[in-house]
C-alpha positions in Angstrom: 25.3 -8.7 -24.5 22.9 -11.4 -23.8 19.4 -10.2 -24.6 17.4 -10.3 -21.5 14.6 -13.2 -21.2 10.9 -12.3 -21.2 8.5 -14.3 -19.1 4.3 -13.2 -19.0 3.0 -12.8 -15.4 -0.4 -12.7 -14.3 -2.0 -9.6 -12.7 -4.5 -11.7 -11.0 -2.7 -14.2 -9.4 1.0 -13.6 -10.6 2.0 -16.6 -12.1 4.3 -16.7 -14.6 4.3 -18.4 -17.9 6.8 -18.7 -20.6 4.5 -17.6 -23.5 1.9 -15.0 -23.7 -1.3 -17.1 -23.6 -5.3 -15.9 -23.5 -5.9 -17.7 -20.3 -3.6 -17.6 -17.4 -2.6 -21.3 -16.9 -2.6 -21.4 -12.9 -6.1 -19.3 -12.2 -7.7 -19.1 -15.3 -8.5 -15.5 -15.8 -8.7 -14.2 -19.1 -6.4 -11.4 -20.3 -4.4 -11.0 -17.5 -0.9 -11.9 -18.7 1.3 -9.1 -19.0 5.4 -9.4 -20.6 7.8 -8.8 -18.3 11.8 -9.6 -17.7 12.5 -12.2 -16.1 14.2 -12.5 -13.1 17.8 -13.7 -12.7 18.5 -16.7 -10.3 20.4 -14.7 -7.8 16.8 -12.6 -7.7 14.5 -15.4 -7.5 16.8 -16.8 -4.6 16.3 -13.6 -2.5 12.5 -13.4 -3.1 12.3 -17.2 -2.2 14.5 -16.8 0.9 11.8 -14.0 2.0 10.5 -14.8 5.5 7.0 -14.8 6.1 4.6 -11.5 6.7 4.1 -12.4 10.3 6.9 -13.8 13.2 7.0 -17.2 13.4 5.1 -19.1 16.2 5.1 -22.5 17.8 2.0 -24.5 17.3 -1.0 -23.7 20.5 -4.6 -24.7 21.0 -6.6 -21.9 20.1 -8.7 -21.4 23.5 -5.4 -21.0 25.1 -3.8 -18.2 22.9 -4.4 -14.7 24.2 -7.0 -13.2 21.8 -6.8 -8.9 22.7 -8.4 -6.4 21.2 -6.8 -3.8 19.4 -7.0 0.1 19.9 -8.0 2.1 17.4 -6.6 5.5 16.6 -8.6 8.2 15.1 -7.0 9.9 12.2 -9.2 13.0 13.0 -10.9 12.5 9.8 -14.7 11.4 10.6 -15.5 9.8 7.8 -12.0 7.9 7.4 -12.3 6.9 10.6 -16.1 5.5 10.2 -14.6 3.3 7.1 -11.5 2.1 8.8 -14.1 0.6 11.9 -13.1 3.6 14.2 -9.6 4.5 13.3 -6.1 2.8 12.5 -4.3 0.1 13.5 -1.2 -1.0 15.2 0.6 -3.0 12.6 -1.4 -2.7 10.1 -1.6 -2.3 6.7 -4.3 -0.1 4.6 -4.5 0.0 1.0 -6.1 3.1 -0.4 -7.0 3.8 -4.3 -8.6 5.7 -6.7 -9.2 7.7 -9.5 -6.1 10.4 -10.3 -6.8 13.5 -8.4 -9.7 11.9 -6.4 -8.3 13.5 -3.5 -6.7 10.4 -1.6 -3.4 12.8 -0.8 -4.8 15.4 0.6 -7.1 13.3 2.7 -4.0 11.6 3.8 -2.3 14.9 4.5 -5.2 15.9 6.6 -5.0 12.5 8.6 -1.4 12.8 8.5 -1.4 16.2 10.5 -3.7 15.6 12.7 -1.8 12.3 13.7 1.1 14.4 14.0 -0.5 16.3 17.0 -0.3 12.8 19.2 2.3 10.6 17.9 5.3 10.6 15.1 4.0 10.3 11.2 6.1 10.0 8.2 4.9 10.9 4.8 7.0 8.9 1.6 6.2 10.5 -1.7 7.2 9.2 -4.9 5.3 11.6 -7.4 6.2 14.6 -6.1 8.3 16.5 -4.4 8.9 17.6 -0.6 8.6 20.9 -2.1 5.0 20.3 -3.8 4.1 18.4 -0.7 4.5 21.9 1.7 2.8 24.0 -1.3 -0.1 21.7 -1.0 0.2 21.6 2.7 -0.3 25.2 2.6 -3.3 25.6 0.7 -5.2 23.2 2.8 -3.7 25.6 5.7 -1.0 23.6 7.3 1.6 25.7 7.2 3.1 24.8 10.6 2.4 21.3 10.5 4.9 18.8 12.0 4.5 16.1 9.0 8.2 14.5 8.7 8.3 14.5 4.6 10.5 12.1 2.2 10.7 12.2 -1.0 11.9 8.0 -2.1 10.9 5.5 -4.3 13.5 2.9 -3.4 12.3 0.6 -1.1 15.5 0.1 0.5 16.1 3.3 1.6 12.7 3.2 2.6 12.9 0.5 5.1 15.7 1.8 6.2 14.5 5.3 7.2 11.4 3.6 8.7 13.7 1.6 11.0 15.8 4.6 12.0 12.8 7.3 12.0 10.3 4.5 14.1 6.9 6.8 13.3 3.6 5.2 14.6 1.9 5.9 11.1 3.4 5.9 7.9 1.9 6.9 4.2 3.7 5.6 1.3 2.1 7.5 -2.0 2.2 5.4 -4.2 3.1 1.6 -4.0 3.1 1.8 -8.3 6.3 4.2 -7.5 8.1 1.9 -4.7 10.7 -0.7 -6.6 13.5 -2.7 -5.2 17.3 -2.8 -6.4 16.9 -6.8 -5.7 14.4 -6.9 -8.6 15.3 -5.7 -11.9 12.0 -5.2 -13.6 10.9 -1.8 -13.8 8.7 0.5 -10.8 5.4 -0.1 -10.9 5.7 -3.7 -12.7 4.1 -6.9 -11.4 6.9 -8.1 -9.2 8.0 -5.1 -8.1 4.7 -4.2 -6.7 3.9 -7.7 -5.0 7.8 -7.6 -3.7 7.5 -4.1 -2.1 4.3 -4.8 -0.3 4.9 -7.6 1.2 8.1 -6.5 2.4 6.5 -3.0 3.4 3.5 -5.6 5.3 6.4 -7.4 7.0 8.2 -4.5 8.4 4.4 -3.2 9.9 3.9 -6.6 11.6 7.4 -6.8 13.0 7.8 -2.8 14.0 4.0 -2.0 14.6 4.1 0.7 12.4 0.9 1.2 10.5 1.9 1.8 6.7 -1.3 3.1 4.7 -0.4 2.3 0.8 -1.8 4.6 -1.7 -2.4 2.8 -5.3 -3.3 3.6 -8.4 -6.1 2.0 -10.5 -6.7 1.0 -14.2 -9.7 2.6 -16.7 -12.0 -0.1 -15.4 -11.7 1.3 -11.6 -9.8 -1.6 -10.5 -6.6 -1.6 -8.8 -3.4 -1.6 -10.9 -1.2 -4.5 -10.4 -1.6 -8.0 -9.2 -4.4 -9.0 -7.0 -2.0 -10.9 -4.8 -1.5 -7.1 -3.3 -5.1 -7.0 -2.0 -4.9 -10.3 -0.2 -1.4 -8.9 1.3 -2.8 -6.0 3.4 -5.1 -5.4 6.5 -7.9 -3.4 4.7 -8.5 -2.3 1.4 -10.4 1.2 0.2 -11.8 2.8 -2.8 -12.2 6.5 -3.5 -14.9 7.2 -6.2 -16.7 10.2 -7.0 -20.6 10.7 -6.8 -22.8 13.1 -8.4 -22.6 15.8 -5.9 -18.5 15.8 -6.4 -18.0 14.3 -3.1 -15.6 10.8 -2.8 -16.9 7.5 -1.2 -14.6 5.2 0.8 -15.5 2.1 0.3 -13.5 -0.8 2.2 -13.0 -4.1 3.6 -11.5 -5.6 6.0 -9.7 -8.7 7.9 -11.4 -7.5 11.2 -15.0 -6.3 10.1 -17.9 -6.2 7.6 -17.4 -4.0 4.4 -18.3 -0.1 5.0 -18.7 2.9 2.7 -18.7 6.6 3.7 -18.7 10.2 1.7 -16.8 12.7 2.4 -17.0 16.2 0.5 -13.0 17.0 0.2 -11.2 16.5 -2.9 -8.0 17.1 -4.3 
């Protein structure tokens, strides 16, 4: 058998470069070149064919397009809801990490169940079970809560249930677990990260669900995987522990100034 080829891709901008190298060649950051296998052409033609995150539109003046503001949901979390600019988003897209056990699935859990009071939520979990999700669920004392649970990583069958299942809010914990069958580099891997988000953003622009991403980070309290990811979504927050053992949200976003709120829950 033909040994696969490897390729190093950027984690800051994902470019690709035959050799490993100290500074990426297409954004000059140092260190950021990871090995990976490359793709086979039959792979790069269905990432290339990809359609943009948002419908296309014919070409208008901007004082004559309709400019409307959009409703914000509460998630019935105060202090989610004060970082998010008042709530969530039709459509969009919000990117939450943080240190393991920080607490950024039970908050989600919380928001999730309160949600589920008002409109149709969907919870996707890739590290754990729906069994450990209703333990957990328990112990934070929602035992009869009407959460719809799946337990998935691949993105297909993801997509697909999202399509047939048509929630209003959907958690997907966490994007490092998601991969594609159209990509054969392993879960959690530089193009299987990028690949799964942007398709994940493209379904929430075209369906109007609101997908909140949950994402792990490296040692040095950045997100893990390629930057590219933070430019794809709506909003972007962090979860970090203070002195008192409380978390702070801190975000920003495409449609406000940055914010940053405690909250005393934790995991």
């Amino acid at each position: 058998m033909a040994k696969d080829k490897s390729i190093y891709t950027c984690t800051e901008c994902g470019g690709t470069s035959p050799r490993w190298q100290g500074k990426c060649p297409h954004c000059d950051a140092w260190n950021t070149l990871v090995e990976t296998v490359a793709e086979g052409a039959t792979k790069s033609r269905f990432i290339a064919a990809s359609r943009g995150l948002t419908p296309a539109e014919s070409v208008a003046t901007l004082s004559e397009i309709e400019a409307a503001g959009a409703e914000r949901q509460p998630t019935g979390i105060d202090e989610l809801d004060r970082a998010l600019g008042g709530g969530i988003v039709a459509g969009g897209v919000v990117l939450i990490g943080g240190d393991p056990g920080i607490g950024k699935s039970t908050l989600l859990l919380q928001a999730l169940d309160s949600l589920s009071r008002v409109t149709k939520v969907l919870y996707v979990t890739g590290e754990e079970s729906g069994a450990q999700v209703a333990l957990r669920s328990r112990r934070l004392g929602l035992g009869r809560s009407s959460v719809r649970v799946m337990a998935e990583i691949q993105l297909e069958k993801i997509m697909a249930t999202l399509e047939v299942e048509r929630p209003a809010v959907c958690v997907v914990d966490s994007i490092q677990t998601v991969y594609s069958e159209a990509l054969s580099s392993a879960p959690g891997s530089v193009a299987q990260v990028r690949e799964c988000a942007a398709q994940l953003t493209r379904l929430a622009k075209a369906s109007g669900t609101t997908i909140i991403l949950v994402g792990h980070v490296t040692k040095d309290g950045a997100l893990a995987g390629p930057r590219v990811m933070e430019h794809i979504v709506d909003t972007v927050l962090y979860s970090r522990a203070t002195r008192i053992r409380a978390f702070a949200l801190c975000g920003r976003s495409r449609t406000g100034s940055a914010r940053s709120t405690r909250s005393a829950s934790s995991r």
